[in-house]
Backbone as CSV, one residue per row, in Angstrom:
resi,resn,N_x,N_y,N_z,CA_x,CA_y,CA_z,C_x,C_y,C_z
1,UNK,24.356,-35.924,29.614,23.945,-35.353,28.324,22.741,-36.099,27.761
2,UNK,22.884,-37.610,28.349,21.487,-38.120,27.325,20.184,-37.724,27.858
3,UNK,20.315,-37.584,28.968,18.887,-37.599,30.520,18.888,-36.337,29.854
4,UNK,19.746,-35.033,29.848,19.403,-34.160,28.954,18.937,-33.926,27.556
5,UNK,19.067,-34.451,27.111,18.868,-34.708,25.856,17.140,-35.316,25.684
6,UNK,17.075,-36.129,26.206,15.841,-36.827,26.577,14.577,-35.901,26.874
7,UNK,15.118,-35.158,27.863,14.458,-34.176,29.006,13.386,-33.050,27.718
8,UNK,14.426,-32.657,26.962,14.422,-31.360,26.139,13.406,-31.980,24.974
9,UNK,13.233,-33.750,24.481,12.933,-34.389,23.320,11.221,-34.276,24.124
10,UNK,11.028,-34.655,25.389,9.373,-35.201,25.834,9.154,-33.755,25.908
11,UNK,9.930,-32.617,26.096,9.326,-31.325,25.927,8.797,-30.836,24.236
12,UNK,9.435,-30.581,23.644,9.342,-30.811,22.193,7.953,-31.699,21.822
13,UNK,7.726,-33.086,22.252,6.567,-33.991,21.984,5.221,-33.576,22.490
14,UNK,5.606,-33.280,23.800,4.439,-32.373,24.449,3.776,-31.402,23.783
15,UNK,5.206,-30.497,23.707,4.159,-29.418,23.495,3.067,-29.528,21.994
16,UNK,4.132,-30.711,21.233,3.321,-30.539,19.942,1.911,-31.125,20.083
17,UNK,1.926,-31.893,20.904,0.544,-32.443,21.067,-0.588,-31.331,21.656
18,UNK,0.057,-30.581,22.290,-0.657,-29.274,22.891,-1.313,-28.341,21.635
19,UNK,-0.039,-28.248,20.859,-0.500,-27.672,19.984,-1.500,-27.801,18.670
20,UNK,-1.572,-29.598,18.311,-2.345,-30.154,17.423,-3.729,-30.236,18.040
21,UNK,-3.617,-30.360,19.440,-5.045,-30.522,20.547,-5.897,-28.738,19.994
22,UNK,-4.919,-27.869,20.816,-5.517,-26.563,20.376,-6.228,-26.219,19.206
23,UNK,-5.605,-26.600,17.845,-5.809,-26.661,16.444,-7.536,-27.069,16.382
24,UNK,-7.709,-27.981,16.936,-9.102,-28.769,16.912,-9.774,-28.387,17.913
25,UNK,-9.873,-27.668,18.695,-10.517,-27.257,20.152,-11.112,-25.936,19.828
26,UNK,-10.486,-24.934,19.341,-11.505,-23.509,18.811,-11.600,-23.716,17.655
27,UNK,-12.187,-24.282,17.099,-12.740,-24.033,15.657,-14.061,-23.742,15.776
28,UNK,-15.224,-24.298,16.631,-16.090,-24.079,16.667,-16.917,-22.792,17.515
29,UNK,-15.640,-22.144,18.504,-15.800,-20.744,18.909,-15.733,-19.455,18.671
30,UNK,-16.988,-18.787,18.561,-16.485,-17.741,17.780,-17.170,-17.484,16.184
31,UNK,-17.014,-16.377,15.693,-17.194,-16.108,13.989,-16.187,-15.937,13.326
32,UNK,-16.657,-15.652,11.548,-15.275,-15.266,11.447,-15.828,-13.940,10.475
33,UNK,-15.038,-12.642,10.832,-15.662,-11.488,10.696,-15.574,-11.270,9.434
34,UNK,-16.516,-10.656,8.591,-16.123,-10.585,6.896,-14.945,-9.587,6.592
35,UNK,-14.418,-8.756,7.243,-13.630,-7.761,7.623,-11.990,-8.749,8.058
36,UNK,-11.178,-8.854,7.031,-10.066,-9.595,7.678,-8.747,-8.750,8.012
37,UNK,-9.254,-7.880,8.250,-8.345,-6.864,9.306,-8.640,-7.465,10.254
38,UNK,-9.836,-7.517,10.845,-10.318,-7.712,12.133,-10.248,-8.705,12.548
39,UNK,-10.355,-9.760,11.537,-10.042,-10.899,11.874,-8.464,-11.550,12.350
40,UNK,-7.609,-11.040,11.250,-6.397,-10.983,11.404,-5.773,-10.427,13.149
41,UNK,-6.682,-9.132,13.108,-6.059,-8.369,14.427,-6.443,-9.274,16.043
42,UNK,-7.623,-10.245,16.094,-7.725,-10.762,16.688,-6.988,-11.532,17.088
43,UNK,-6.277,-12.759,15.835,-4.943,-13.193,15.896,-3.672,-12.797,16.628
44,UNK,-3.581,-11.251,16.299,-2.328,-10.526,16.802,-2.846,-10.518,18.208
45,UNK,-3.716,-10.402,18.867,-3.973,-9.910,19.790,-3.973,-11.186,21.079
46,UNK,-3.898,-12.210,20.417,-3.428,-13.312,21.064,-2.206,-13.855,21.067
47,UNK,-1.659,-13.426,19.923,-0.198,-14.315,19.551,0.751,-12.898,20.319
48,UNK,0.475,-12.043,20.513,1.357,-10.819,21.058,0.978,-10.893,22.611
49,UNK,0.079,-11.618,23.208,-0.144,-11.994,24.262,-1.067,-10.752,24.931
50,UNK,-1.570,-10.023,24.453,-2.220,-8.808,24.568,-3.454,-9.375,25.614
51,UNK,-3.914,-10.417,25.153,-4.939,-11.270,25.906,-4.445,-11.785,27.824
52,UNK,-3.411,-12.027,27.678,-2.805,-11.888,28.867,-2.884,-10.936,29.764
53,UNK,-2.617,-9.734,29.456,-2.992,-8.931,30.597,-4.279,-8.548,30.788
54,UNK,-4.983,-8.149,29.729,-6.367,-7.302,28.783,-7.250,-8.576,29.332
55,UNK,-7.110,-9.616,29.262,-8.175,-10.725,29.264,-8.707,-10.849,28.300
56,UNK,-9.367,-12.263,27.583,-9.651,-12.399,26.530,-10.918,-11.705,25.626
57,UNK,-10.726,-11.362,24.634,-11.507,-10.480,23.949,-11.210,-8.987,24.558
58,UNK,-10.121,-8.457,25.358,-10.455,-7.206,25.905,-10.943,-7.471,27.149
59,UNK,-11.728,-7.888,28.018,-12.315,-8.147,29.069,-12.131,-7.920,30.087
60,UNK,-10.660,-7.319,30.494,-10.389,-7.086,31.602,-9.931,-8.197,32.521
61,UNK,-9.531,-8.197,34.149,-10.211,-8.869,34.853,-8.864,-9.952,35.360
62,UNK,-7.899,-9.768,34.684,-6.432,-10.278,34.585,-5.768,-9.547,36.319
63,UNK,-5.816,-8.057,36.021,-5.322,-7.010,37.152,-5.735,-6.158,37.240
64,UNK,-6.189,-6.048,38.395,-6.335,-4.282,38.700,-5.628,-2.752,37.948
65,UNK,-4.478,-3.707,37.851,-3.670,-2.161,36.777,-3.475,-2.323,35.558
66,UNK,-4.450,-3.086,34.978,-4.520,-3.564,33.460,-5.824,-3.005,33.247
67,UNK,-6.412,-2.129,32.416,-7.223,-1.430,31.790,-8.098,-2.788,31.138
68,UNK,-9.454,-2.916,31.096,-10.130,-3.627,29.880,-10.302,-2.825,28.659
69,UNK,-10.524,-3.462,27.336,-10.207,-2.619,25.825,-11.241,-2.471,25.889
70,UNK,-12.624,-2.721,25.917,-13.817,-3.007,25.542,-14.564,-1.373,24.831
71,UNK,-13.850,-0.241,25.744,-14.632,0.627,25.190,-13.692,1.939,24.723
72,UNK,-12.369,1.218,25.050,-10.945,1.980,24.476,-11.461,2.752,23.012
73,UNK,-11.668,1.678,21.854,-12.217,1.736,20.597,-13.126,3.431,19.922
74,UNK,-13.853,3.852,20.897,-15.154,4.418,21.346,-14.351,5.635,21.763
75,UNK,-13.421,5.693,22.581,-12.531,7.003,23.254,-11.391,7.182,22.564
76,UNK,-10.221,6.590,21.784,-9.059,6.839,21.330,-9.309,6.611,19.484
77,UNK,-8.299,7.494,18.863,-8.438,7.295,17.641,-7.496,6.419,17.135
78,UNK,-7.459,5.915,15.949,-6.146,5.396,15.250,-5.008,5.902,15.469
79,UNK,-5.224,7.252,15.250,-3.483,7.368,15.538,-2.857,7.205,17.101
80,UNK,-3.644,7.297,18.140,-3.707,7.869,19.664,-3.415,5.634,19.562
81,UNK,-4.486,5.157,19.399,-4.204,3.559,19.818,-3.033,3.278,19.319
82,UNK,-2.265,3.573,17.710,-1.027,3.336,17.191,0.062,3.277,18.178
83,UNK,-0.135,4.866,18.636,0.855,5.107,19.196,1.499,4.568,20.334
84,UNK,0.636,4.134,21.073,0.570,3.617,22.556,0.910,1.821,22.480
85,UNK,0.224,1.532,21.005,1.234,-0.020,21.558,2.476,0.019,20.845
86,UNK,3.103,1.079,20.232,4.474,1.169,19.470,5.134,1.826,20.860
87,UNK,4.723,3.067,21.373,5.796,3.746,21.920,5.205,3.520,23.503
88,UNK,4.233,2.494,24.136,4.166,2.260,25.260,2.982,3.331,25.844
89,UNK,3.618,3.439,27.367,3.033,4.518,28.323,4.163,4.362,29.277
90,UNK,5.058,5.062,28.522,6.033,5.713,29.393,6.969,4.376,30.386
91,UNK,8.251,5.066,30.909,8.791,3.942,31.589,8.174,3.986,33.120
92,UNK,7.875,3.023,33.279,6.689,2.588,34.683,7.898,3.217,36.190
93,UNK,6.919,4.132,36.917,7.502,4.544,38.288,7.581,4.063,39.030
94,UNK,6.461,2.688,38.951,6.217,1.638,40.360,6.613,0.241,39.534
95,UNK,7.829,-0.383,39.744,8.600,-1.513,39.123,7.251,-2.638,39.557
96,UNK,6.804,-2.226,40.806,5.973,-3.632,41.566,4.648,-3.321,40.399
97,UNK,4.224,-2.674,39.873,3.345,-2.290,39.237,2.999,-2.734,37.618
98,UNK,2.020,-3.791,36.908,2.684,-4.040,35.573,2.081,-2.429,34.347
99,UNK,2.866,-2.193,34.003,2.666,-1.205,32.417,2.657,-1.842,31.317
100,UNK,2.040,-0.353,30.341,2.377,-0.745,28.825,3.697,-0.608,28.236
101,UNK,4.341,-1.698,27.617,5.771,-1.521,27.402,5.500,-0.928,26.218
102,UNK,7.041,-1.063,25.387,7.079,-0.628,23.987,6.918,-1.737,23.165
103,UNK,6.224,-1.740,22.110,6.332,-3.260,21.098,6.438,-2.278,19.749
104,UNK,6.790,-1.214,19.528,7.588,-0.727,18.251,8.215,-1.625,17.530
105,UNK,9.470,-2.025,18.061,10.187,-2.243,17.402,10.396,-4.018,17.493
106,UNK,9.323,-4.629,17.796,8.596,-6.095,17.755,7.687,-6.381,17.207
107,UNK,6.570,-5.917,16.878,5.506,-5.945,16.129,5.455,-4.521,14.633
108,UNK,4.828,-5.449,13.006,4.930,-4.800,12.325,3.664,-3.681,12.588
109,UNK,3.743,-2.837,11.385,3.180,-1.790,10.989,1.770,-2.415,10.208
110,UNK,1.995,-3.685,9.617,0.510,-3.990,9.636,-0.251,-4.789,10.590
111,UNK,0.745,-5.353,11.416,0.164,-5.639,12.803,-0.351,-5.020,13.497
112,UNK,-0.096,-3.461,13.848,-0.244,-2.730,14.841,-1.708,-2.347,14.334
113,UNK,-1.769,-2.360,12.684,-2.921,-1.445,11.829,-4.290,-3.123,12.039
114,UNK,-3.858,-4.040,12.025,-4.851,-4.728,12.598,-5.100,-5.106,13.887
115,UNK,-4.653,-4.657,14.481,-4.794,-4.879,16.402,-5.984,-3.606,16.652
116,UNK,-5.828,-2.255,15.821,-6.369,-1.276,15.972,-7.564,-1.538,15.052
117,UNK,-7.788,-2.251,14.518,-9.191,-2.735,13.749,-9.825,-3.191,14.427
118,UNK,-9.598,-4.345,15.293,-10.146,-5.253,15.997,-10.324,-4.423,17.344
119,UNK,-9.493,-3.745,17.723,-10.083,-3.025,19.216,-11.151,-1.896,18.566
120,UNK,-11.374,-1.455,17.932,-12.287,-0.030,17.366,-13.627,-1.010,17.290
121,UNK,-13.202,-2.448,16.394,-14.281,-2.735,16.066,-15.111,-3.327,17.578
122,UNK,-14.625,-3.235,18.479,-15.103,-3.855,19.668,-14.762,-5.638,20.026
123,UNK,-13.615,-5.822,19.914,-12.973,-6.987,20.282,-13.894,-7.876,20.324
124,UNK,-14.294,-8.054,18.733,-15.316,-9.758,19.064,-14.642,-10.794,19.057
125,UNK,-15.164,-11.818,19.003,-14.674,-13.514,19.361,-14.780,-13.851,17.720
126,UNK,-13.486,-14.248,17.766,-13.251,-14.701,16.371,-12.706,-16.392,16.610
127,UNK,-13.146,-17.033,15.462,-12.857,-18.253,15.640,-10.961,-18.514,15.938
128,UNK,-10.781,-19.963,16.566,-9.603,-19.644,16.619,-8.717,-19.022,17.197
129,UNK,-8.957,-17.869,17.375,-7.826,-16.616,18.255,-8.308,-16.939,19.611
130,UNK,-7.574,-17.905,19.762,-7.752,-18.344,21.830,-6.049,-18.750,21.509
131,UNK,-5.951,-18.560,23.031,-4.163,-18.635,23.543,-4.522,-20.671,23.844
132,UNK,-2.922,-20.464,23.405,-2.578,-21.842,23.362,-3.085,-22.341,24.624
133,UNK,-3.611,-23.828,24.622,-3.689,-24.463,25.837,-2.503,-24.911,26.675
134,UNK,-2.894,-24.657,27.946,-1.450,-25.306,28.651,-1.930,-26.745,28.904
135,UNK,-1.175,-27.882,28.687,-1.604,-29.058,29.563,-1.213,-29.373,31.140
136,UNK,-1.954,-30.079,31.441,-1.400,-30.503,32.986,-1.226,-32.464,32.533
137,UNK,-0.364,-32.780,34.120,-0.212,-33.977,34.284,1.003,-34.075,33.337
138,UNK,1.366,-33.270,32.756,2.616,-33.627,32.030,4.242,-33.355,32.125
139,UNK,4.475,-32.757,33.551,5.641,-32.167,33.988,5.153,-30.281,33.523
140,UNK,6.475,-29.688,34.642,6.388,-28.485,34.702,6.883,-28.062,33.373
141,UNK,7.954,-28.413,32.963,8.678,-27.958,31.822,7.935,-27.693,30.395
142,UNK,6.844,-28.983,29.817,6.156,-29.149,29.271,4.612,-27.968,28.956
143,UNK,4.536,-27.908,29.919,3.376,-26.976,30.562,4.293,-25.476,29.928
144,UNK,5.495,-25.534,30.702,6.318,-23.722,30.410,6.404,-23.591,29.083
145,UNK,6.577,-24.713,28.147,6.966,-24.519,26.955,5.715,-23.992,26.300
146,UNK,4.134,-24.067,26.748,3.077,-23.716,25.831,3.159,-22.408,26.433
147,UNK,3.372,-22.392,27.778,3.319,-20.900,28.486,4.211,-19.665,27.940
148,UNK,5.352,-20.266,27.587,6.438,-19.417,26.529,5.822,-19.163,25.349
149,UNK,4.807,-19.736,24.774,3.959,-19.149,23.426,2.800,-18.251,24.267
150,UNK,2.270,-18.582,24.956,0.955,-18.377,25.517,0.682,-16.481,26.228
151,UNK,2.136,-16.470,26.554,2.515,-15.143,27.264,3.288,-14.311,26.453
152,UNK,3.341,-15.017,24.856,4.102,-14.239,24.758,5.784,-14.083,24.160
153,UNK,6.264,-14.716,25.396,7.929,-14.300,25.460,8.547,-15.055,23.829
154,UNK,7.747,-15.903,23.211,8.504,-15.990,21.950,8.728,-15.432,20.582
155,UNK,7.709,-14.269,21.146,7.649,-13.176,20.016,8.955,-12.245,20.114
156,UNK,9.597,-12.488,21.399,10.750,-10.885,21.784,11.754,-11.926,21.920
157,UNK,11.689,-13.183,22.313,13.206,-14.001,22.935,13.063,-14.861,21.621
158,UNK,12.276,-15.162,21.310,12.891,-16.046,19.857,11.933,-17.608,19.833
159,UNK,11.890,-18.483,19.202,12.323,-19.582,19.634,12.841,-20.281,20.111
160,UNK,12.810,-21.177,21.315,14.094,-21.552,22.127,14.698,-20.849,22.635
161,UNK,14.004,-19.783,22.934,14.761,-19.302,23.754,16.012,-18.342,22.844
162,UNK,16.353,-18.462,21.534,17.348,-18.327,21.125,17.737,-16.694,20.645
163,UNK,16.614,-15.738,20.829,16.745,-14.384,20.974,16.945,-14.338,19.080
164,UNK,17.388,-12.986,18.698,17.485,-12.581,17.598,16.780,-11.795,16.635
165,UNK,15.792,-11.184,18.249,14.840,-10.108,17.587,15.616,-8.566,17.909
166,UNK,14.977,-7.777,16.583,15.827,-6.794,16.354,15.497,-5.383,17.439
167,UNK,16.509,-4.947,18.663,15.768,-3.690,19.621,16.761,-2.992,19.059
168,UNK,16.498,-2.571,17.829,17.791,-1.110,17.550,18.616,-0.359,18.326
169,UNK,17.743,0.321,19.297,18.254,1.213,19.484,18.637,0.820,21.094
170,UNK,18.577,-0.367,21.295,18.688,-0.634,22.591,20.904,-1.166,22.412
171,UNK,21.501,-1.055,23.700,23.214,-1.529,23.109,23.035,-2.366,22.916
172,UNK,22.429,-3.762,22.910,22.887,-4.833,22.173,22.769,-4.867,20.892
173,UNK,21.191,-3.850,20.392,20.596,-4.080,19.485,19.342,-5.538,18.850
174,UNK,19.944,-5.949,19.882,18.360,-7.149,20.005,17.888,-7.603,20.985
175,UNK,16.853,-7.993,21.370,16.408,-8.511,22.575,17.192,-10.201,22.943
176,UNK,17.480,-9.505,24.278,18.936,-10.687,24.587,17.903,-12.436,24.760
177,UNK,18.989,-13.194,24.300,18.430,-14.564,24.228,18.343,-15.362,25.792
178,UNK,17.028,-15.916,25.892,17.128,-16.975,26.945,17.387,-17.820,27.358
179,UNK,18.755,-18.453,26.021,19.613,-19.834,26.101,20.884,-19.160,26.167
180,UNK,21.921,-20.403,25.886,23.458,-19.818,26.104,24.062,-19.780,27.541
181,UNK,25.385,-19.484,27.617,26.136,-19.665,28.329,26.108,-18.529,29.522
182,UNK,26.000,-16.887,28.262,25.603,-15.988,29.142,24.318,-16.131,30.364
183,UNK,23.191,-16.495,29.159,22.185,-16.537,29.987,22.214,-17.198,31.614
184,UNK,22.632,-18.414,31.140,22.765,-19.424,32.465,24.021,-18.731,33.360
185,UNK,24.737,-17.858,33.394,25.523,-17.458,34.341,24.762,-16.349,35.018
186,UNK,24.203,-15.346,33.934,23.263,-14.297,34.872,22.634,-14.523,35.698
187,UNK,21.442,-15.458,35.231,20.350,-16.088,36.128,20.467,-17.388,36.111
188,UNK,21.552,-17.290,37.210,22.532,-18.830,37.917,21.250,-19.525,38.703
189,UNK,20.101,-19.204,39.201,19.146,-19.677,40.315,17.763,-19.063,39.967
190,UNK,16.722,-20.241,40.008,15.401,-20.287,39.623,14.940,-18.608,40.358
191,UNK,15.314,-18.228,41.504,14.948,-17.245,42.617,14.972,-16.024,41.552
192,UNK,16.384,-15.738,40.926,16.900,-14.497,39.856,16.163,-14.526,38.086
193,UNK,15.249,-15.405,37.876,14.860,-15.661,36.760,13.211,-15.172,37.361
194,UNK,12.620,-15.960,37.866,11.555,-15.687,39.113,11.778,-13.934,39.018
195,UNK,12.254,-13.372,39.891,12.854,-12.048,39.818,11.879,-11.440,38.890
196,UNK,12.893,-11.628,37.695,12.987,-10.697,36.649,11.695,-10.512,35.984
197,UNK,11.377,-11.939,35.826,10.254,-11.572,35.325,8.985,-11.323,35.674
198,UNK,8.630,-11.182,36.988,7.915,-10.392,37.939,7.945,-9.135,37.613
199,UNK,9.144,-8.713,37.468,9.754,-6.880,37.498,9.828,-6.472,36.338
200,UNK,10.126,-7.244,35.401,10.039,-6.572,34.402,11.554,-5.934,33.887
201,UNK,11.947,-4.946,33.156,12.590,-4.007,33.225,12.228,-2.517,32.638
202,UNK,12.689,-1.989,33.581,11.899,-0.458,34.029,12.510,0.594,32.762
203,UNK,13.848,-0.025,32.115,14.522,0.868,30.873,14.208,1.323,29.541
204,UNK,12.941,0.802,29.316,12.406,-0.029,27.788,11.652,1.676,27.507
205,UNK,12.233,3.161,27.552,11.834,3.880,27.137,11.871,4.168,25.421
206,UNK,10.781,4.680,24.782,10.612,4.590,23.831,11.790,5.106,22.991
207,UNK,12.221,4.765,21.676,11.812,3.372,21.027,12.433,2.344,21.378
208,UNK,13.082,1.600,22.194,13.278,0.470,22.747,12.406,-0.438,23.192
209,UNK,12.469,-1.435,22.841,11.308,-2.490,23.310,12.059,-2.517,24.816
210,UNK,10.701,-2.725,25.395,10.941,-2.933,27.087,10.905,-4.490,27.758
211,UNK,10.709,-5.333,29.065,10.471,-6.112,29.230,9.341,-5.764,30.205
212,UNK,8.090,-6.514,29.910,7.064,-6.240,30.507,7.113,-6.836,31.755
213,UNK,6.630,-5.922,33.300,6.151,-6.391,34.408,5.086,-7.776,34.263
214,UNK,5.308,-8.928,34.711,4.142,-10.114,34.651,4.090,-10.291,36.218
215,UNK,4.655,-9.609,36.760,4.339,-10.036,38.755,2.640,-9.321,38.738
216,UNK,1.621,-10.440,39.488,-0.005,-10.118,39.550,-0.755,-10.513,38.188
217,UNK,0.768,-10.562,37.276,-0.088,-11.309,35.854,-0.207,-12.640,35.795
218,UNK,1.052,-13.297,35.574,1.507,-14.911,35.691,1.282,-15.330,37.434
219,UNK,0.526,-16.366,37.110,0.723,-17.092,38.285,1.842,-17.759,38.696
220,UNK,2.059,-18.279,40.539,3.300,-18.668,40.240,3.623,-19.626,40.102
221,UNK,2.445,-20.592,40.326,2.838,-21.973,39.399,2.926,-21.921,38.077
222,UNK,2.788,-20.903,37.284,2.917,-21.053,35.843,4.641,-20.131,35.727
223,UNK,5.063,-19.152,36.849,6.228,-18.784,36.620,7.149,-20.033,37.398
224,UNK,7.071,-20.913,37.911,8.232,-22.012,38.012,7.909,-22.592,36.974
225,UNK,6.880,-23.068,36.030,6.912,-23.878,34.847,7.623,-23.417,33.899
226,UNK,7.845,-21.995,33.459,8.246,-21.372,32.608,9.725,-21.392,32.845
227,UNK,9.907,-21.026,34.306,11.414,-21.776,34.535,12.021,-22.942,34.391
228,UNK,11.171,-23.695,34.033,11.521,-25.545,34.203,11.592,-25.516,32.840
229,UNK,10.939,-24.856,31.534,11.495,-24.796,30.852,12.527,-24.314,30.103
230,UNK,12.765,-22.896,30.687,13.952,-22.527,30.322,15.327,-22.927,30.490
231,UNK,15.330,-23.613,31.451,16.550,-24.434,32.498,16.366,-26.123,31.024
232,UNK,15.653,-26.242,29.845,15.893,-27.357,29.179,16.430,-26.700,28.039
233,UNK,16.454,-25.434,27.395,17.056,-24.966,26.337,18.697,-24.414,26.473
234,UNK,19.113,-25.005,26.021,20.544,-25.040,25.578,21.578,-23.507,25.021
């Protein structure tokens, strides 16, 4: 329990240092748009991990089956962009394949209305809105824990792993947690965690939030890190 205990404390220290490092590292990149929709939506567009697949600013260049935003803005209207990051693009036919999930019922209504500011306005570089840094040299676990902000997964699993975001209409009714007793019996072995989140899950038809395909997204040294941290939350 203490080596555990321990384990979970230099993760915690890490990452904060990751995170005070980041704080001071983009300030000087970037503008800041007089328009704070846009500015704001830039934010979302990193903290929802949108930058992850899309590449930063929109850019593409992540995957082949990831669209760049760059000129989305230019072809779709407000209501047509609304719709598509609330209710997805459909439940994906090719599991090996990553899609747009649902983030309805994860992201607000003025979130969605500034994500769609910032893509219309042509996804500029706003100060700040860069994805957390990962560090190296500091263990795998350490590294997973910025990667668990960085991708994402703590907007739908919680903090810690600890779940308690609301999927209505899904049977549990929330997006299930990545700590606990359950958890660790499902995905008994790094191999079945690995898995999943490669694949995704293929059920997340609208309005249910889905779990997004990251196999061709995440690398896989960054998907055993993400495992090394999940295997420290309780």
């Amino acid at each position: 329990m203490r080596r555990r205990l321990g384990a979970v404390g230099s993760v915690a220290v890490g990452f904060a240092a990751v995170v005070l490092a980041g704080c001071g590292s983009g300030g000087d990149r970037g503008t800041n748009p007089s328009d704070p929709q846009i500015a704001m939506g830039a934010h979302v567009f990193v903290q929802f991990a949108c930058s992850s697949c899309h590449g930063e600013q929109g850019k593409g260049g992540v995957s082949p089956d990831v669209p760049a935003l760059k000129d989305v803005g230019n072809s779709l209207t407000v209501a047509q962009l609304s719709s598509i990051i609330n209710h997805g693009l459909g439940e994906s036919a090719n599991p090996q394949k990553p899609y747009m999930p649902v983030w309805g019922p994860v992201i607000s209504t003025s979130q969605v209305a500034d994500l769609v500011a910032y893509i219309r306005d042509g996804l500029p570089k706003v100060r700040d809105a860069v994805p957390v840094a990962v560090p190296a040299h500091q263990g795998a676990a350490v590294a997973g824990a910025a990667l668990y902000v960085r991708h994402g997964c703590i907007n739908c699993h919680g903090p810690s792993g600890l779940g308690g975001v609301p999927n209505p209409q899904a049977e549990d009714k929330t997006i299930p947690p990545l700590s606990g007793q359950d958890f660790r019996t499902e995905f008994n072995t790094d191999a079945k965690i690995i898995s999943f989140i490669r694949s995704g899950s293929v059920i997340g038809k609208p309005p249910i939030a889905s779990m997004p395909h990251w196999g061709g997204i995440i690398p896989n040294q960054d998907l055993a890190a993400l495992v090394a941290y999940l295997k420290t939350l309780q």
